[in-house]
matplotlib code that plots the C-alpha trace (Angstrom):
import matplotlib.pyplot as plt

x = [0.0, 1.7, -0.2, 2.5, 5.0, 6.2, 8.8, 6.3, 5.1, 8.7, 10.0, 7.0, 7.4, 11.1, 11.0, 8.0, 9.5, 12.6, 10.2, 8.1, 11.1, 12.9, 10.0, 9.2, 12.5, 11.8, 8.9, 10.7, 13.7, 11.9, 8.6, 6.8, 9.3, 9.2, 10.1, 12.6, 14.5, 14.9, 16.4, 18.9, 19.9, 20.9, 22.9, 24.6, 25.7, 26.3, 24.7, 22.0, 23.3, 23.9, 19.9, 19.1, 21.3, 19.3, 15.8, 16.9, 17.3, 13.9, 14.1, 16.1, 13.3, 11.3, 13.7, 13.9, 10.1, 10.0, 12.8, 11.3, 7.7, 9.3, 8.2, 11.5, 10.2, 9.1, 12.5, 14.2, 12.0, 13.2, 17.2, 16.8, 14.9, 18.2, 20.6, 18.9, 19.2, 21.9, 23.7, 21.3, 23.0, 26.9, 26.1, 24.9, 27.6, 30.1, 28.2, 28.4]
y = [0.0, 3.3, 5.3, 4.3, 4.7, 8.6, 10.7, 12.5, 9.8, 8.2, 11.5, 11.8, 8.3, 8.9, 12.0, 10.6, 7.3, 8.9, 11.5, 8.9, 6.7, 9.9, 10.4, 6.3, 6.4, 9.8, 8.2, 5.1, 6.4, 9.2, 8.9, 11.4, 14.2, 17.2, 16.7, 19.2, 18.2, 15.3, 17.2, 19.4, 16.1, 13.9, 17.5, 17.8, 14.9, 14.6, 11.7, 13.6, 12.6, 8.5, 9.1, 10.7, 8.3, 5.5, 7.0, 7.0, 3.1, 2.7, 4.5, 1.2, -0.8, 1.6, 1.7, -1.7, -2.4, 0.0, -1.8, -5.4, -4.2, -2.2, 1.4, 3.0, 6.8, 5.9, 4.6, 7.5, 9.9, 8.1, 7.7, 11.4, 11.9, 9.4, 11.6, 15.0, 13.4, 12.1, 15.8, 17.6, 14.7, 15.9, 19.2, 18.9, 16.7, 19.5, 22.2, 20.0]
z = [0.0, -1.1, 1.6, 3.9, 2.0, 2.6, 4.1, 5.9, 7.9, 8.3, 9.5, 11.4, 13.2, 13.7, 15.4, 17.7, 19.2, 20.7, 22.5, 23.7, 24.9, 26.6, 28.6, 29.4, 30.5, 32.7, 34.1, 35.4, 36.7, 38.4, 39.2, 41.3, 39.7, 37.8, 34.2, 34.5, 37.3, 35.4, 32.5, 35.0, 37.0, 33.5, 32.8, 36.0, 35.9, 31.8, 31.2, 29.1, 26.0, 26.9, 27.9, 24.3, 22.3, 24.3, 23.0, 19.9, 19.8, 18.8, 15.5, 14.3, 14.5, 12.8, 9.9, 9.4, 9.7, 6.5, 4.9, 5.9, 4.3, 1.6, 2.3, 1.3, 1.6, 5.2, 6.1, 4.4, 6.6, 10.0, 9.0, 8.2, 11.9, 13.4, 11.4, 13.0, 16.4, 16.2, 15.4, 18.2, 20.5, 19.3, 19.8, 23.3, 24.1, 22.8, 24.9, 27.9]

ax = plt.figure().add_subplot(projection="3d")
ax.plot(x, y, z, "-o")
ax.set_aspect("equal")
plt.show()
């Protein structure tokens, strides 16, 4: 089915998994706490960008569910979200 098959919705998907596992990964480690505590703690202590280049694991099964299924616009739009991560990630780690 083409209707799946865009960079729009790969881009889309890509971008929303790694949100979605930063803040699973907020909730369990730090229940009952502000959101940006959270945040300040993981810099203090410079682990913000180990957290942010774990919530991007997910995007790699995203990628290759669009490879497996053959939606190759999809997986271009979530290696392009990885790619945009993945330099926001260098970049903090460089401020840091």
């Amino acid at each position: 089915m083409k209707k799946f098959d865009s960079q729009k919705l790969g881009l889309a998907l890509g971008t929303l998994a790694p949100v979605i596992t930063f803040f699973t990964i907020f909730l369990v480690w730090y229940p009952g706490q502000k959101f940006t505590a959270f945040v300040e703690i993981m810099w203090i202590q410079q682990t913000i960008t180990k957290v942010l280049s774990l919530a991007v694991v997910p995007n790699l099964l995203i990628f290759f569910i669009f490879i497996w299924t053959n939606k190759l616009y999809s997986a271009r739009g979530t290696l392009l979200s990885t790619i945009i991560f993945a330099a926001t990630i260098i970049i903090i780690k460089f401020l840091s």
